[in-house]
VORONU-557874 format. One record per residue (C-alpha): x, y, z. Coordinates in nm, 3 decimals, padded with zeros to 5 digits. Example, Ala and Ser with C-alpha at 12.3 -4.5 7.8 and 13.67 -1.06 7.14 Angstrom:
# VORONU-557874
+---------+---------+---------+
:       u :       v :       w :
+---------+---------+---------+
:  01.230 : -00.450 :  00.780 :
:  01.367 : -00.106 :  00.714 :
+---------+---------+---------+
# end
This chain:
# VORONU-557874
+---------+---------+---------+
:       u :       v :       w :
+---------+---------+---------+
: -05.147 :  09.458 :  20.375 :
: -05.247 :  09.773 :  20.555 :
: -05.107 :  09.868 :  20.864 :
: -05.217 :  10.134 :  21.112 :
: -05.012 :  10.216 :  21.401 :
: -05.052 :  10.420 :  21.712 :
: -04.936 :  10.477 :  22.043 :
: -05.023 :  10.621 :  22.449 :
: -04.786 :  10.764 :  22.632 :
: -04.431 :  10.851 :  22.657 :
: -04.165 :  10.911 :  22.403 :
: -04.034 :  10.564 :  22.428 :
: -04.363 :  10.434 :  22.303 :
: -04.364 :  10.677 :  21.974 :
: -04.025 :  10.576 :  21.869 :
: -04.123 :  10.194 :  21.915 :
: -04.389 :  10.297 :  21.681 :
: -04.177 :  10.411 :  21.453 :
: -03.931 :  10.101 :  21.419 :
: -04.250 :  09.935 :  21.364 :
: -04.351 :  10.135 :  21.059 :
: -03.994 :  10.116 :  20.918 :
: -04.009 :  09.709 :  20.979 :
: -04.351 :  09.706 :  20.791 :
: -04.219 :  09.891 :  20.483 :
: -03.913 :  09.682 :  20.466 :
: -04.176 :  09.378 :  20.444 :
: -04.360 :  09.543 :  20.181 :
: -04.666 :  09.630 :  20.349 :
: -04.847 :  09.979 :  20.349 :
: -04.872 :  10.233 :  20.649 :
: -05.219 :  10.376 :  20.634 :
: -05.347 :  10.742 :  20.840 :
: -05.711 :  10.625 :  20.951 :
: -05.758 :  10.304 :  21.109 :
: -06.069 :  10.184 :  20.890 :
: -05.833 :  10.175 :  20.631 :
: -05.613 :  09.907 :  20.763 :
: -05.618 :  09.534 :  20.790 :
: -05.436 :  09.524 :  21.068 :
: -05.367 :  09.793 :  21.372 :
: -05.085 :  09.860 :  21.627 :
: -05.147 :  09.973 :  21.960 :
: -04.836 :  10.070 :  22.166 :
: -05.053 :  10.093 :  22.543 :
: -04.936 :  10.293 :  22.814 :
: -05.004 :  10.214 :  23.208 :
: -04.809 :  10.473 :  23.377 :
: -05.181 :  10.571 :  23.521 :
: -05.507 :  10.520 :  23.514 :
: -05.617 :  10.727 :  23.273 :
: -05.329 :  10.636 :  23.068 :
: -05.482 :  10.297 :  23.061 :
: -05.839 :  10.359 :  23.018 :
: -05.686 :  10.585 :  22.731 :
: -05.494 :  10.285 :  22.591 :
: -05.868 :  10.083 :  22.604 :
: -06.030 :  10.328 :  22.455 :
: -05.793 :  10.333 :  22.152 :
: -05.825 :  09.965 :  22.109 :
: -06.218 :  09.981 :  22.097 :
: -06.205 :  10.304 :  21.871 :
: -05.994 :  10.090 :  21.602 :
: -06.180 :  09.799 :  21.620 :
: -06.524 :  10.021 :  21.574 :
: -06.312 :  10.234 :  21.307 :
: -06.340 :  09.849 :  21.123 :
: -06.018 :  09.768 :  21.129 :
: -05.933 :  09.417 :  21.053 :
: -05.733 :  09.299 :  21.327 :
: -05.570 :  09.450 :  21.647 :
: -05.204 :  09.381 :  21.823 :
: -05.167 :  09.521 :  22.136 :
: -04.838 :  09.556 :  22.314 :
: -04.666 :  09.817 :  22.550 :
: -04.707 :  09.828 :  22.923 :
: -05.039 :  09.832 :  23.003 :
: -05.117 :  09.516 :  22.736 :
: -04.834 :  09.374 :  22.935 :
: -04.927 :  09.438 :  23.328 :
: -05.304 :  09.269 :  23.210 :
: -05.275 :  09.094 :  22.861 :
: -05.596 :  08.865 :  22.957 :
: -05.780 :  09.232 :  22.981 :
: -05.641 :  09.299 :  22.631 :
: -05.742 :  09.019 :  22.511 :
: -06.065 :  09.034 :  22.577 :
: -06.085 :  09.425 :  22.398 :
: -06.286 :  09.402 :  22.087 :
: -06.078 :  09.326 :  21.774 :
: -05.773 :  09.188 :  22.000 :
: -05.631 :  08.884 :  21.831 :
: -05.290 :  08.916 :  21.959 :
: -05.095 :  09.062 :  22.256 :
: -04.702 :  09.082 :  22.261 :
: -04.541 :  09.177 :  22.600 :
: -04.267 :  09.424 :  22.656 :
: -03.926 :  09.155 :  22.697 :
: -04.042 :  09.056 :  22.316 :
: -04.183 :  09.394 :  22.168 :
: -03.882 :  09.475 :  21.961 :
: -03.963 :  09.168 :  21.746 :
: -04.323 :  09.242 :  21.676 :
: -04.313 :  09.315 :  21.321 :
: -04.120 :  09.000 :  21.263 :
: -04.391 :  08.775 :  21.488 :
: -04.697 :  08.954 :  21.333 :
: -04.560 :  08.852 :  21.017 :
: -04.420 :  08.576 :  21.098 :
: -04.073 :  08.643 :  20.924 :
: -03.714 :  08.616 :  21.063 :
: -03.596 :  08.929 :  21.210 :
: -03.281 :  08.933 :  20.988 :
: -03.508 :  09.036 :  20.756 :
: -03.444 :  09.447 :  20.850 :
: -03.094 :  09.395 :  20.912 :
: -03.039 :  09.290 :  20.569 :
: -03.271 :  09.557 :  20.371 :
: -03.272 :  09.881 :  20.601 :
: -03.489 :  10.185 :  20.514 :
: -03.510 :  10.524 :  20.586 :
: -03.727 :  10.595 :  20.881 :
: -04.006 :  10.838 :  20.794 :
: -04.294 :  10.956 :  20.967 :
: -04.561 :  10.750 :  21.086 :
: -04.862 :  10.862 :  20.871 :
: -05.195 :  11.027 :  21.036 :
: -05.163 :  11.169 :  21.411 :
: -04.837 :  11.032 :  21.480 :
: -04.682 :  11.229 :  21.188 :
: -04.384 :  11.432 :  21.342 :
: -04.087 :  11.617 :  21.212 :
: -03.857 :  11.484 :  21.539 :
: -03.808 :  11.139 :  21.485 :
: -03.755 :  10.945 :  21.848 :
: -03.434 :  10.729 :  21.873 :
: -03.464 :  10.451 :  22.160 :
: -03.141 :  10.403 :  22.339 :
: -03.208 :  10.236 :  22.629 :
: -03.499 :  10.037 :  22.772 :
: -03.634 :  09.909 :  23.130 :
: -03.536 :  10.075 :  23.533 :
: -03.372 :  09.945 :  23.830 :
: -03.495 :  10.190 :  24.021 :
: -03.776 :  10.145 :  24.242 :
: -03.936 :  10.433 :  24.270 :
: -04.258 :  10.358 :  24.497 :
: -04.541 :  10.486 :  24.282 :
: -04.388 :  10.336 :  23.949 :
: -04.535 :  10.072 :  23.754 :
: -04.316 :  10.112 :  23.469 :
: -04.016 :  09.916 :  23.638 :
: -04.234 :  09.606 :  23.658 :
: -04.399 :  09.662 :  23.305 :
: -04.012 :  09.757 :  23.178 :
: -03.821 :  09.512 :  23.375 :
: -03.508 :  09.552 :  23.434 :
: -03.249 :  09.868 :  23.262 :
: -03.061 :  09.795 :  22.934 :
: -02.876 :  09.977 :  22.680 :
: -02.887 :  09.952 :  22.322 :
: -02.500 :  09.932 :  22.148 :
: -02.400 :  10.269 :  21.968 :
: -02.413 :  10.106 :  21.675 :
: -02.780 :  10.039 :  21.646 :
: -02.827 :  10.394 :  21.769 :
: -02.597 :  10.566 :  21.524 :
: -02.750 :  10.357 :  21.261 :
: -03.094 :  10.430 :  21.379 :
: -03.027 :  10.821 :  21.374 :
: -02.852 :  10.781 :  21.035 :
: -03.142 :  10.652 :  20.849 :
: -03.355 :  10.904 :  21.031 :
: -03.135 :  11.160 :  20.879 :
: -03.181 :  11.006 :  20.577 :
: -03.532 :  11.039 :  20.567 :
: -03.496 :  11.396 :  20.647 :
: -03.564 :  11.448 :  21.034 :
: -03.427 :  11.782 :  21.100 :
: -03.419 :  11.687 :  21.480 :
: -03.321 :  11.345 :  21.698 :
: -03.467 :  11.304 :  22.046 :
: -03.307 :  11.055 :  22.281 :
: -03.554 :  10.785 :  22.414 :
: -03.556 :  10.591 :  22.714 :
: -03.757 :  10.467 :  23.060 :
: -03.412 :  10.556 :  23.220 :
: -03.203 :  10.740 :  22.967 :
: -02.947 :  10.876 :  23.206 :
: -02.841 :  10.508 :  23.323 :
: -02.716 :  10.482 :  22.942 :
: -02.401 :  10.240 :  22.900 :
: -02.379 :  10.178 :  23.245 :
: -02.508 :  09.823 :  23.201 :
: -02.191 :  09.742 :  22.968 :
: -01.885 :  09.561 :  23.033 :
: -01.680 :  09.852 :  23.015 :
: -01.914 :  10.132 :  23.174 :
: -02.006 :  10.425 :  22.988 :
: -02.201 :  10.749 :  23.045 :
: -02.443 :  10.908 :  22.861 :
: -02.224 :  11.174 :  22.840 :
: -02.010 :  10.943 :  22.595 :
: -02.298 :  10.873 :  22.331 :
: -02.390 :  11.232 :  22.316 :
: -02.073 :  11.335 :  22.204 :
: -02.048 :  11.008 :  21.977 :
: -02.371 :  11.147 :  21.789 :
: -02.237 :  11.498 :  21.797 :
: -01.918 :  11.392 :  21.654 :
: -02.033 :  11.102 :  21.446 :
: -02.309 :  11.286 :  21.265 :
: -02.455 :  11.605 :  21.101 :
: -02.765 :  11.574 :  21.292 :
: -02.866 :  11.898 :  21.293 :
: -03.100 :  11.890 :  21.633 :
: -03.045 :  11.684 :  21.905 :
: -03.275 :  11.663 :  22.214 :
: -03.235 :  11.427 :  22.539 :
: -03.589 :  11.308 :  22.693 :
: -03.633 :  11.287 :  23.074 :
: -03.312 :  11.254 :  23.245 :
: -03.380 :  11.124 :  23.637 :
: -03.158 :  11.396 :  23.814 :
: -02.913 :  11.153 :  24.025 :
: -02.767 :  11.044 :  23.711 :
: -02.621 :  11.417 :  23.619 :
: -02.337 :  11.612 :  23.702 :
: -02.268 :  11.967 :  23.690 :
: -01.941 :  11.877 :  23.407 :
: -02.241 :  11.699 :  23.198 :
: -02.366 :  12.057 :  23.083 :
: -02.014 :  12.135 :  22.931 :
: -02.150 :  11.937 :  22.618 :
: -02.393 :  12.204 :  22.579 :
: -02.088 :  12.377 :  22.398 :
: -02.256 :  12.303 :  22.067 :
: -02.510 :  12.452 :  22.020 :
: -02.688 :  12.146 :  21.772 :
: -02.787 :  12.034 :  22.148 :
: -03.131 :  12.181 :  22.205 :
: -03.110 :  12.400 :  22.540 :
: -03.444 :  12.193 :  22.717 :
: -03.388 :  11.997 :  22.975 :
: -03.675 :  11.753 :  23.135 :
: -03.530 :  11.689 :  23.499 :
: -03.890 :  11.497 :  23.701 :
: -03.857 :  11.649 :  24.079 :
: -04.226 :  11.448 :  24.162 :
: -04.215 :  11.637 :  24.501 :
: -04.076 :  11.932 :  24.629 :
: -04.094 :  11.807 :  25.001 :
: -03.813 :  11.636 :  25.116 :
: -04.066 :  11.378 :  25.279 :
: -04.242 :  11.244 :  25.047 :
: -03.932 :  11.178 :  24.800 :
: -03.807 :  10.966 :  25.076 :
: -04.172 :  10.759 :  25.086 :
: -04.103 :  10.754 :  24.718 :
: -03.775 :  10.639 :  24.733 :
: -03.632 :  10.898 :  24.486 :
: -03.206 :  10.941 :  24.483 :
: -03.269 :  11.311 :  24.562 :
: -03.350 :  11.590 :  24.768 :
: -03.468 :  11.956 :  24.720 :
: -03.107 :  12.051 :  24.755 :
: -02.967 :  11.880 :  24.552 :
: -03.201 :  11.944 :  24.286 :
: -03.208 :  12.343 :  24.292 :
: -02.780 :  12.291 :  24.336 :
: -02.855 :  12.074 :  23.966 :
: -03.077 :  12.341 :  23.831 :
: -02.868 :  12.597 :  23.901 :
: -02.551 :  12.441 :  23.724 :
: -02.737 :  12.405 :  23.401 :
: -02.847 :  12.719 :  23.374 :
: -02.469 :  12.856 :  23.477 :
: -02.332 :  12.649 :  23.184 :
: -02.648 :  12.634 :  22.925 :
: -02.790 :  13.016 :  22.879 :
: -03.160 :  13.047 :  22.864 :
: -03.199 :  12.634 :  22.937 :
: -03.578 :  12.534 :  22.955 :
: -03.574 :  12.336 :  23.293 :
: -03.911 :  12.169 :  23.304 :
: -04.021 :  11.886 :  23.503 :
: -04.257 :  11.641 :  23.697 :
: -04.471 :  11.654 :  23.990 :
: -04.722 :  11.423 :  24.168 :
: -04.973 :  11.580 :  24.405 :
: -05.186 :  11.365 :  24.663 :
: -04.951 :  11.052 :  24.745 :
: -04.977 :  10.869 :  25.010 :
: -04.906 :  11.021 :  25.330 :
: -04.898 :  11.402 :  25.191 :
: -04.989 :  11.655 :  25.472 :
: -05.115 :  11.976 :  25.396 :
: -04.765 :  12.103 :  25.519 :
: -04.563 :  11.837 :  25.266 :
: -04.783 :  12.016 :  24.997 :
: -04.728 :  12.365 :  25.069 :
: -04.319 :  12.273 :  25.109 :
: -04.382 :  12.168 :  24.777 :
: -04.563 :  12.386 :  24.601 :
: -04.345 :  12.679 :  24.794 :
: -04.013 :  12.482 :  24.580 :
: -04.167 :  12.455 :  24.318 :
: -04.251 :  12.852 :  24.296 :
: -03.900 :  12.892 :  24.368 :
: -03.740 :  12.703 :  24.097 :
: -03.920 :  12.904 :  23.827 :
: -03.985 :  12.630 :  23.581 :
: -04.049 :  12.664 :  23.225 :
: -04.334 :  12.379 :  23.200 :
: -04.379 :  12.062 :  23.288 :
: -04.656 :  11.788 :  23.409 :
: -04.855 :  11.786 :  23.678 :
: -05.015 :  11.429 :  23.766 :
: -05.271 :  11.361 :  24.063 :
: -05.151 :  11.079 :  24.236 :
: -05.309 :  10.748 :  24.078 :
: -05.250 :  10.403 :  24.314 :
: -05.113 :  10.133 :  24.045 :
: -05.201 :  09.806 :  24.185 :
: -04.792 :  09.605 :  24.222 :
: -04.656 :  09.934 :  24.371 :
: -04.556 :  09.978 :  24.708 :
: -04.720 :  10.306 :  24.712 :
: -05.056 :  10.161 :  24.652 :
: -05.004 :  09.968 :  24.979 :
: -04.888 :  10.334 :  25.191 :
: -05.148 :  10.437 :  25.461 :
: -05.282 :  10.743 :  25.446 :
: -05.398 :  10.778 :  25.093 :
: -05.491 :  11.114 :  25.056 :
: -05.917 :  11.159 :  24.887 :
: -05.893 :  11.212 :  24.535 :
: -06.127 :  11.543 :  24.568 :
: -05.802 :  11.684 :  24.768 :
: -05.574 :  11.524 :  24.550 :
: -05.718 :  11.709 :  24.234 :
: -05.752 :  12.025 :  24.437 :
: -05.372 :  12.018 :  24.509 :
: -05.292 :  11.940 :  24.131 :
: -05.507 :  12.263 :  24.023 :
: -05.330 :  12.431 :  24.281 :
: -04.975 :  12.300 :  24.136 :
: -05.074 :  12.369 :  23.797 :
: -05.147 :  12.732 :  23.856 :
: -04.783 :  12.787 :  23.924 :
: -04.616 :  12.568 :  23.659 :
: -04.892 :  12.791 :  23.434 :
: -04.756 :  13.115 :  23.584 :
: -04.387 :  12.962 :  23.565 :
: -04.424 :  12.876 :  23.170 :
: -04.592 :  13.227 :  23.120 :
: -04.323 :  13.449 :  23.268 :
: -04.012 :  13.219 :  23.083 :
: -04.199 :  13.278 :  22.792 :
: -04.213 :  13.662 :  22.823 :
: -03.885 :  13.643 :  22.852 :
: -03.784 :  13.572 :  22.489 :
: -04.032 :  13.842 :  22.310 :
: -03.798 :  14.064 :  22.105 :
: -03.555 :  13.799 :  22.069 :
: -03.439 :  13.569 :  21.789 :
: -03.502 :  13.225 :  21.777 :
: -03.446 :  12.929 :  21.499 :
: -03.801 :  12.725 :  21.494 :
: -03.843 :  12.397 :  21.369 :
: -04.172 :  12.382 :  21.208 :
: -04.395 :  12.105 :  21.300 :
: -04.720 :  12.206 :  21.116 :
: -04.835 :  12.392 :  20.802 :
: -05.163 :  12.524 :  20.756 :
: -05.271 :  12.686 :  20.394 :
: -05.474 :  13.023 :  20.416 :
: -05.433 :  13.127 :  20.070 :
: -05.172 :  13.019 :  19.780 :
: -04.926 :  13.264 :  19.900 :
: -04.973 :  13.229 :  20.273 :
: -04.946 :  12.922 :  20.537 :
: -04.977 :  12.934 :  20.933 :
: -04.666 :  12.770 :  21.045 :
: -04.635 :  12.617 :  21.417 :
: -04.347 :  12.422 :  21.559 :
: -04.063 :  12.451 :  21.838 :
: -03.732 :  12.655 :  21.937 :
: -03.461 :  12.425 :  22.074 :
: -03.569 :  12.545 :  22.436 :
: -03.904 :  12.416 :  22.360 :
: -04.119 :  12.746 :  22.285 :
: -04.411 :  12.675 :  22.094 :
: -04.445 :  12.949 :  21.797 :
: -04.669 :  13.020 :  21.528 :
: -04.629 :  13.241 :  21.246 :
: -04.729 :  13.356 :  20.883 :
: -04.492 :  13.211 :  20.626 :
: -04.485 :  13.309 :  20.203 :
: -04.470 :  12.897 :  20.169 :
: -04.506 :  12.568 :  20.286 :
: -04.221 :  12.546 :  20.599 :
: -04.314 :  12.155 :  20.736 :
: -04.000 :  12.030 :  20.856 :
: -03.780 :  12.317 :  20.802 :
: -03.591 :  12.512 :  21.030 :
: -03.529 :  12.858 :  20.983 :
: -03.466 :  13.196 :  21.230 :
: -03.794 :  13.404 :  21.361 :
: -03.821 :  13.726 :  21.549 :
: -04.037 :  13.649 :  21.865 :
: -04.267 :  13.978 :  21.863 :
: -04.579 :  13.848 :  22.115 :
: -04.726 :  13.635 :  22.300 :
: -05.034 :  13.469 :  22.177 :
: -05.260 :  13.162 :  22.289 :
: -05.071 :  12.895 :  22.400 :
: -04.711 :  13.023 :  22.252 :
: -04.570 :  13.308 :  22.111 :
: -04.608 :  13.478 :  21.797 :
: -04.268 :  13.560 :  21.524 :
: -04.221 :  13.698 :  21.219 :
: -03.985 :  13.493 :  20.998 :
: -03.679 :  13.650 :  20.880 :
+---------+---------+---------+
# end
């Protein structure tokens, strides 16, 4: 059989996707790049907003027009409305989140030993969710109750995978040839805390660092009440990329109370200001929400204002989107969406201005790039594109085909969207 797989949404989702395409092979079925090709397709939904829903929906329909011959749908938002899913064209089946990790095995309807007893190298996941980083899932689910989250109630409740599924997971990774590993999670700072014996994040990182020749590693979002300034030490090797994703959501101290975040402005610059004391040239990038409930024009400008002042080197900003089970969606004072898109433009200008001026920064400098992408323009020439360890895009001119290699480049410009190297 032919399989097509593809995904919305965060990191967590993409690395699901992947176990899913390893778990196929191991069942002897083929993994296919265009969905008309397959006779059956995967779609890993996401329902963090809105548009991240309608986005999962329109995924669905665009397979089962593609002709595809059947469609699963799982993830969050299949899970928060599976009789909505089921009712997509080409739907035939919906698996929820608590039972996701045994999809393969349901679809199929096979025992689950089966990939414990014949692993396989992971390797990319063909057609648009071919990457060189292959995504490691560590931990799943949130206690935290965050008001504006749906993801605790699609996620249900935190849990951490044992080290030795991980280590085994990032070993056959290696195997395949990833050239970096990026930590997964809803909550990946709450890592091992869920054990008998408690453990901190802290401890797996330096498992995998000592465990393993990996020769990247990257951590996903890390929720900033779970870090300490003595975390950063581990950046002593330098295999750990220097990027850190820390999601502020508001810069007023306000409205992270009505969102029930563990943190404060002050605590958060004190955080930011520790990495960059122990990690030189860190990428600090982050999360913000403009528009929720409740947000004056003051609580936006005290925002905005910290925001400027923490000098960022990218991140997201979302306009606030009411998910119907959150408390949020319930808050008076819900702010019109014309002002809540004005504030995001308005937000966005500075993280744009932020990004721009960290990325002037590194022009003349040398870097090592990871490339991600590998365009011919003659026999002897390819456009290469891919990502430093503090999560610069670059593009250059390389002498041959560079996909998933890493190798050193001289940063000499900045050009559209990145900058611009010449590789030594």
């Amino acid at each position: 059989m032919k399989i097509y797989l593809d995904t919305i949404g965060c990191r967590l989702n993409q690395s699901e996707i992947e176990t899913y395409a390893r778990q196929f092979r191991v069942a002897g079925h083929d993994l296919v790049a265009d969905p008309a090709e397959a006779d059956l397709t995967v779609i890993n939904t996401c329902g963090v907003t809105a548009a991240a829903a309608a986005d999962s929906r329109k995924k669905i329909r665009g397979a089962a027009r593609a002709g595809t011959g059947e469609v699963v749908a799982t993830g969050c938002w299949a899970t928060l409305n599976p009789e909505g899913a089921l009712a997509l064209p080409g739907v035939q089946q919906v698996v929820l989140n608590d039972v996701k990790d045994l999809l393969v095995s349901q679809v199929l309807q096979i025992s689950p030993e089966t990939f414990d007893l014949e692993p396989l190298i992971r390797q990319p996941v063909p057609g648009a969710r071919s990457r060189t980083r292959a995504f490691i899932k560590v931990q799943d689910g949130c206690d935290n109750r965050c008001t504006f989250c749906i993801t605790t109630v699609a996620r249900g409740a935190g849990r951490s995978l044992p080290t030795e599924a991980i280590l085994a997971d990032i070993r056959a990774a290696l195997a395949g040839g990833a050239q970096e590993i990026v930590l997964t999670g809803v909550h990946l700072g709450s890592w091992g805390q869920d054990f008998e014996r408690t453990r901190h994040l802290r401890d797996l990182v330096e498992l995998i660092l000592t465990e393993t020749a990996i020769p990247r590693l990257r951590l996903s979002s890390l929720e900033p009440w779970d870090l300490e300034g003595d975390f950063f030490s581990l950046w002593r090797d330098s295999r750990l990329a220097r990027h850190l994703h820390l999601p502020l959501q508001s810069g007023s101290a306000a409205i992270l109370r009505r969102m029930a975040r563990k943190t404060t402005p002050e605590s958060f610059a004190q955080l930011v200001a520790a990495a960059r004391q122990h990690i030189p040239e860190v990428a600090i990038t982050t999360d913000v929400i403009t528009g929720f409930p409740g947000e004056t024009e003051a609580e936006f400008a005290e925002s905005l204002n910290f925001a400027r002042q923490m000098k960022f080197a990218g991140g997201h900003v979302f306009t606030y989107s009411a998910r119907p089970g959150t408390a949020a969606a319930k808050m008076p004072g819900q702010v019109p969406l014309a002002e809540r898109k004005a504030r995001n433009a308005a937000m966005r200008a500075v993280f744009e201005q932020a990004e721009a001026d960290y990325r002037e920064r590194f022009v003349g400098t040398d870097l090592s790039v990871l490339w991600e992408s590998a365009t011919p323009l003659s026999p002897q020439a390819w456009e290469v594109s891919g990502l430093t360890d503090n999560y610069l895009r670059v593009t250059a001119q390389a002498p041959r085909q560079l996909w998933n290699v890493i190798t050193p480049v001289r940063l000499t410009a900045v050009g559209e969207g990145g900058l611009v190297g010449v590789i030594g």
